[in-house]
C-alpha positions in Angstrom: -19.7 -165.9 147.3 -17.8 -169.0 145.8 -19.5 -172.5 146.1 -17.6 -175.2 148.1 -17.0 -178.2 146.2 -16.1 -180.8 148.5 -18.4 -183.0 150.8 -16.9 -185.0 153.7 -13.4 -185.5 152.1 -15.0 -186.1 148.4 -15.8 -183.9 145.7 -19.2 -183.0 144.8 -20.4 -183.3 141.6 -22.8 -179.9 140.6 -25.8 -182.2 140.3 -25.2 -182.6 143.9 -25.3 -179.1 144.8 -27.7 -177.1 147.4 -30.4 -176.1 144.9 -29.4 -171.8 145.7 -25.9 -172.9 145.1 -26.0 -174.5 141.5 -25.2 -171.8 139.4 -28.3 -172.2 136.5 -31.0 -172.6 139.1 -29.4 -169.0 140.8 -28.9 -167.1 137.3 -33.2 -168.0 137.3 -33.6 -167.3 141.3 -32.4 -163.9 141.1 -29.8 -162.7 137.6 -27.2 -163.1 135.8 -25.1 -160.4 137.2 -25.2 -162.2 140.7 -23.0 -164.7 139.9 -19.3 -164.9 139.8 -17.3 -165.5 137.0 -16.7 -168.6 138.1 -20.2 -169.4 138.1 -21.1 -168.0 134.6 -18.0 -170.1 133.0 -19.3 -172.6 135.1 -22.7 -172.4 132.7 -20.6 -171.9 129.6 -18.3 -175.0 130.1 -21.6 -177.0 130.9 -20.2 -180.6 131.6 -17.2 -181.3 133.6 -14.9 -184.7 133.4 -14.7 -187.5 135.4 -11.8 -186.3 137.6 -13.0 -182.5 137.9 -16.9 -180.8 137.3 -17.0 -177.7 135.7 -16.9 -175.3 138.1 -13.3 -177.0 139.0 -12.7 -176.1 135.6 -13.9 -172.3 135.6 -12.2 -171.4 138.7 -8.6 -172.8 137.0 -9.5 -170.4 134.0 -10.5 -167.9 135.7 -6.9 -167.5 138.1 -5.3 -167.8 134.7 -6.3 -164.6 133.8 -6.5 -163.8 137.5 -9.9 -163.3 138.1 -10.3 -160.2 135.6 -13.0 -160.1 132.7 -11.2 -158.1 130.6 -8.0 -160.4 130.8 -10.5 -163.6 130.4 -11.7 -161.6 127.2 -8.4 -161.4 125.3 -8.4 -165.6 125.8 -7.7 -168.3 122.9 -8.7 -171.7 122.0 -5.0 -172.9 122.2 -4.8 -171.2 125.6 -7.9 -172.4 127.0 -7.0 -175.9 125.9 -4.4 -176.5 128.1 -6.8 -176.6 131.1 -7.5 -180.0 131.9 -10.6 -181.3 130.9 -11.0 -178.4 128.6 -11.6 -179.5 124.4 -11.9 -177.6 121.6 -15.4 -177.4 122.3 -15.4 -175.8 125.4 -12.6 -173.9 124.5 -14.4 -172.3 121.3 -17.7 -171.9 123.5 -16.1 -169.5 126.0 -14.0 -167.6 123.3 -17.3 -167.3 121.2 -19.1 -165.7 124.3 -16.6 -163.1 124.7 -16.8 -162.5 120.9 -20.8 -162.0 121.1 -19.9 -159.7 124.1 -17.6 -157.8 121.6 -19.9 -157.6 119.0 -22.9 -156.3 121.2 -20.6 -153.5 122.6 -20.0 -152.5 119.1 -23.4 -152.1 118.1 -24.6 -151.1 121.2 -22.5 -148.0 120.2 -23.7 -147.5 116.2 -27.6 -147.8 117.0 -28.1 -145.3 114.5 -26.4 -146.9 111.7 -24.3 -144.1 110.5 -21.0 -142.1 111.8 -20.3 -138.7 111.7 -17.4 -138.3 113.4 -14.3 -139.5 114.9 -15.3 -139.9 118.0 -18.3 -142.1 116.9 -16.3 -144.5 115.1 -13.6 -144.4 117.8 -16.5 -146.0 120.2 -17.9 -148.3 117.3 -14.4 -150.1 116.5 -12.6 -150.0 119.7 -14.5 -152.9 121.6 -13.8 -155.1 118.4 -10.0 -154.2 118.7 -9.5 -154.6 122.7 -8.5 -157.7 123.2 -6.4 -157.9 120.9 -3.1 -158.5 122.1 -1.1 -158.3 118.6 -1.5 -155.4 116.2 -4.5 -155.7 113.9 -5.3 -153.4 110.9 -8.9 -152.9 110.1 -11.1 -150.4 107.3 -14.9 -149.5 108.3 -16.4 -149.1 105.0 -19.0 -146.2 104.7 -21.8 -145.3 101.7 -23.5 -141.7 101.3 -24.1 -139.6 104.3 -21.6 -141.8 106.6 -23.6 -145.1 106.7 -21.8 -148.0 107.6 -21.6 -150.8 105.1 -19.1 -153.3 106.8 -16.3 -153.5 109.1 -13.2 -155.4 108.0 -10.2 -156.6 110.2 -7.7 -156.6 106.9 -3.9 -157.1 108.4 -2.8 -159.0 111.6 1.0 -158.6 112.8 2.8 -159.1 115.7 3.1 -156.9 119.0 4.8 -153.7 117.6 3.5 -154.1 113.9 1.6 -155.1 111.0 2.1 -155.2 107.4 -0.8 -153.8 105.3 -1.9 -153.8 101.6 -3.3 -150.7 100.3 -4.5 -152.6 97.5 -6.6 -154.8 99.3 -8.4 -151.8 101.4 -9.3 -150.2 98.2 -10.4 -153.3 95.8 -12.8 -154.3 98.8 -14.2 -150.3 98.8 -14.6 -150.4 94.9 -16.4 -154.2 94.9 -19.0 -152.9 97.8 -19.5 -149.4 96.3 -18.0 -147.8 99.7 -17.8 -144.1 98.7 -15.3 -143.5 101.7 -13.3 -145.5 104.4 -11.8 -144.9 108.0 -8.4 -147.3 108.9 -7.9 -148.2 112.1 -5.2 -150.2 114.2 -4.6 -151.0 117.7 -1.3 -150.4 119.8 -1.2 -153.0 122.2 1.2 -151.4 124.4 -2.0 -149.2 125.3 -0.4 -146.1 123.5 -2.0 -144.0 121.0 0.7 -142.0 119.6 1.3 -142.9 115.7 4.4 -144.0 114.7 6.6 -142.6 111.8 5.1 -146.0 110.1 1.6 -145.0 110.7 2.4 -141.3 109.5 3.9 -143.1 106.0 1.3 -145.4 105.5 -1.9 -142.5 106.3 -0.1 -140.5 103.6 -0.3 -143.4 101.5 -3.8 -144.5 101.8 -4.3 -140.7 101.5 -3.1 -140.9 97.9 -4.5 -143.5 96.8 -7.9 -142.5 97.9 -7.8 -139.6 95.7 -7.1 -141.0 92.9 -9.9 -143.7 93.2 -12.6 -140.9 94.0 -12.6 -142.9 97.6 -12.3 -140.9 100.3 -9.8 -141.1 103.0 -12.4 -139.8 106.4 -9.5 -140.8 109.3 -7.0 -143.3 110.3 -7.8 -143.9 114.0 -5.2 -145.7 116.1 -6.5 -147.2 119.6 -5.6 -148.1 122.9 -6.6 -149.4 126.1 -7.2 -145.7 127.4 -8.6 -143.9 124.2 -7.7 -143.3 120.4 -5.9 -140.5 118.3 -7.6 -138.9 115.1 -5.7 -138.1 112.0 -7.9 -136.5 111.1 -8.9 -134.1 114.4 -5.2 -133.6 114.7 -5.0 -132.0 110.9 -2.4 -135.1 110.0 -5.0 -136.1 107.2 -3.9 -134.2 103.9 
């Protein structure tokens, strides 16, 4: 249930708050997951301005990406910025949460510490790729037995596209001592079919793979609904 935020014709400030209604002392009363989104911006944002308090401030956010989490998550500094009241500060505060979110989904998913298949590295990458709302290229780098070194985001493009280096993916593999490599991009229009670009540019890194002694395990393209497999689909040669 939302707060009200006016008193008697004037707005209150959050210090003035019932006590069950201020959104810290109810994340202690009872948990996190009871409050709105509102509410938990409300915690992030922290201090509001002289013309509007915080929560003023988190509701506005919040209908900008119309009350949905996952829209919230896909949020930028130079977005959030044009909020009033809302600095760089702020701004980088709430996109760094979403970020640790990201991150935590990611690892949530690798607890092991190695991948053995698709599928597995499919659920590792894709909450670091989500919100993402231009095409980024990115190369999980693996050691013996399918451990994961590092995860690196290598390209970022535009909505349809991205231009990658092959060279790049490779001098990064040879420097760490990565014995093999899975590519992955998004498809922001939530498809996962490949294009004849993404076809061209597997066959490439293919290639070159061999003749490094670095092998190529998949190129795995995702969307907002799941991912296609070179490799599971026998496109990998």
């Amino acid at each position: 249930m939302e707060v009200a935020i006016f008193m008697e014709g004037k707005r209150r400030k959050i210090k003035d708050w019932a006590e069950d209604e201020k959104p810290r002392e109810k994340m202690i009363r009872l948990k996190p997951a009871a409050l709105s989104v509102s509410e938990l911006l409300t915690l992030v944002i922290r201090s509001g301005r002289p013309t509007r308090n915080a929560y003023e401030m988190a509701q506005e956010i919040s209908a900008l990406y119309h009350d949905s989490v996952v829209e919230l998550g896909t949020c930028t500094v130079r977005e959030l910025m044009k909020v009033e009241g809302v600095g760089l500060a702020t701004a980088s505060a709430i996109v760094a949460a979403f970020e640790l979110g990201r991150r935590r989904l990611s690892r949530e998913s690798l607890r092991r510490g190695y991948i053995r298949n698709s599928r597995e590295a499919a659920e590792h990458i894709r909450p670091l790729l989500a919100d993402f709302q231009y095409e980024v290229f990115g190369v999980l780098y693996l050691m013996q037995a399918g451990w994961v070194k590092s995860f690196e985001i290598i390209s970022e493009g535009g909505i349809t596209s991205t231009v990658v280096d092959p060279r790049l993916i490779f001098r990064k593999a040879i420097e760490i001592g990565a014995v093999s490599i899975m590519v992955f991009h998004n498809h922001p229009s939530g498809s996962i079919r490949p294009s004849k670009a993404d076809e061209a540019l597997t066959q490439k890194l293919a290639h070159g793979a061999k003749y490094l002694d670095i092998k190529l395990l998949d190129h795995i393209v995702v969307g907002e609904k799941g991912y296609f497999s070179f490799a599971d689909s026998g496109l990998l040669n």
